[in-house]
C-alpha positions, 0 to 999 in steps of 0.5 A: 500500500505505500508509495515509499521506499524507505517507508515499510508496508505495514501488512497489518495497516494494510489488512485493518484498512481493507476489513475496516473498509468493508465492514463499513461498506456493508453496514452503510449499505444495509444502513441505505437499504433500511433508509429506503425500505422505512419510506425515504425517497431515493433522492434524499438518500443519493444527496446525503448518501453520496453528496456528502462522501463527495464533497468530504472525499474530494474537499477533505483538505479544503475543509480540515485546513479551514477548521484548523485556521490552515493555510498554504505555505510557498518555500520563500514563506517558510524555507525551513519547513519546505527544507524538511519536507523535501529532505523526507520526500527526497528519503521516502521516494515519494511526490511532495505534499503541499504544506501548509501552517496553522496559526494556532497555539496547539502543538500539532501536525496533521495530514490530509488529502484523498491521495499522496498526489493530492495531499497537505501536511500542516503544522501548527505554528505552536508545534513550530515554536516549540520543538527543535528542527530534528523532532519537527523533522521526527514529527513531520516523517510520522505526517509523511508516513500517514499519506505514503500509507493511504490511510489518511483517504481511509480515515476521511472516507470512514469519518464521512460515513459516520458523520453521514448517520450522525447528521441524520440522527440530529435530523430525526431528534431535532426536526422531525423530518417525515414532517409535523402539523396536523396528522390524523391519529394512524398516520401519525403513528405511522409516522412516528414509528418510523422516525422512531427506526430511522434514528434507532438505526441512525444511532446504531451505525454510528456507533459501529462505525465510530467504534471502527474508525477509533481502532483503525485509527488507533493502529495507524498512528502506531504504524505511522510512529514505526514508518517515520522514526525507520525513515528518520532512523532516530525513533528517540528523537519523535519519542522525544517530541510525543512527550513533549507534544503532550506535556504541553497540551495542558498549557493549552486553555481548554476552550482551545482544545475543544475547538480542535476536538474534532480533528484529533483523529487526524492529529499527530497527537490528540488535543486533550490534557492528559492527566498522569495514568488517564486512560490507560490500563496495565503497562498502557495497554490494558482495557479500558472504555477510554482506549477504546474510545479514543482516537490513538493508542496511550503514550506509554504504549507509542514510547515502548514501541519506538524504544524497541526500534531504537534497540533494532536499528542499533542492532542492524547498525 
């Protein structure tokens, strides 16, 4: 699945894309089947069905770097940043993403784009301002292994679906869709039991589909961090970034983190204050309903993986 090489294909990437993909597939086309079978019109469900999966495919860069207050960035803007995306392009072997900065306080990096020709990487200006050039080159080669893997596409597909079911919910809840006003008692009934079905279903697909997207999500960051401290060859250096890039995410104020709540799968790590142990189980890795509800893997299970690459790549050295 990668277009790098010096950047590894990850099988199991590969294979949790695939399954994920899938599995989304038939659910949302059982999801349709139940949409149309209740009593909607095929035309409502072609506008929210595809109209929304289009525009979220095919804008996803447009739309995540207008919500993070994004903006594209030539070489004479930001010469230092270019310099470093073009040393990482240059080792992965693979075409050079547009790049772009977001002037925000958060320490971040994300990518976006519907493929590894059509994509953005963004820094933040408060990741900028405060890592070292190497850890925003580590941070940097884990945003490049994102597009060189494809799952960026993956993960803007699965959000779209998710937010398809979501839209339909509050649709149901707040506007009573199948219409209001005056109904006789049968039809009425009718009608309200199928409201009912259609926001029971609704809430039931998104559920499983965001249950999905989390653990994909998850492992993509997992596979991420491996592809760019291999690429980098210095997995102590994005080790370094994650605990600093985390330990500053309670200097942010929270309404700031909430506003960026949204794109934290996207985020190289996710904008929230992480207290000591929250989240996490035994070793970082046990279970617990906020791993498996939150978009990536626990720092301690991030740091324990780039150490083990650290012994491996001083081991082949």
């Amino acid at each position: 699945m990668s277009t790098a090489q010096r950047i590894p294909n990850d099988r199991g990437l590969t294979a949790r894309m695939f399954v994920t993909g899938l599995l989304l597939v038939l659910l949302y086309g059982a999801f349709i089947g139940i949409l149309f079978a209740v009593g909607l019109s095929m035309a409502f469900i072609l506008v929210i069905a595809v109209g929304l999966l289009f525009a979220q495919y095919w804008f996803s860069d447009k739309i995540a770097l207008w919500g993070m207050h994004g903006r594209l960035v030539t070489p004479e803007e930001a010469p230092e940043l270019h310099g470093v995306i073009d040393r990482l392009c240059a080792l992965a072997d693979m075409p050079k993403p547009r790049v772009a900065i977001a002037d925000t306080d958060i320490p971040n990096a994300f990518a976006t784009g519907r493929s590894p020709k059509a994509s953005v990487v963004c820094a933040t200006t408060g990741l900028l301002r405060r890592l070292d050039e190497p850890e925003v080159e580590a941070v940097l080669a884990h945003e490049i292994s994102h597009v060189a893997h494809r799952d960026v596409a993956v993960m803007t597909i699965a959000s779209g679906l998710g937010m398809m079911a979501g839209l339909l919910t509050r649709a149901m809840f707040y506007a009573g869709l199948f219409g209001g006003g005056s109904r006789n008692d049968q039809n009425g009934s009718q009608l309200a039991a199928m409201e009912a079905i259609v926001m029971l279903v609704s809430i039931v697909v998104y559920a499983i589909s965001f249950l999905l997207t989390r653990a994909l999500s998850r492992y993509r960051e997992l596979a991420a961090d491996r592809s760019g401290a291999i690429l980098t060859g210095r997995p102590s250096v994005l080790a370094s970034a994650l605990v600093k890039v985390t330990g500053e995410m309670s200097r942010i104020p929270t309404s700031d983190l909430r506003k960026a709540e949204p794109f934290n799968a996207f985020f190289f790590t996710p904008a929230i204050a992480q207290r000591k142990g929250q989240g996490q189980g035994q070793g970082g890795q046990g279970f617990s309903l906020s791993n498996i509800f939150s978009t990536h893997p626990p720092l301690e299970q991030r740091l324990a993986q780039l150490a083990e690459i650290e012994v491996q790549l001083g081991q082949a050295r």
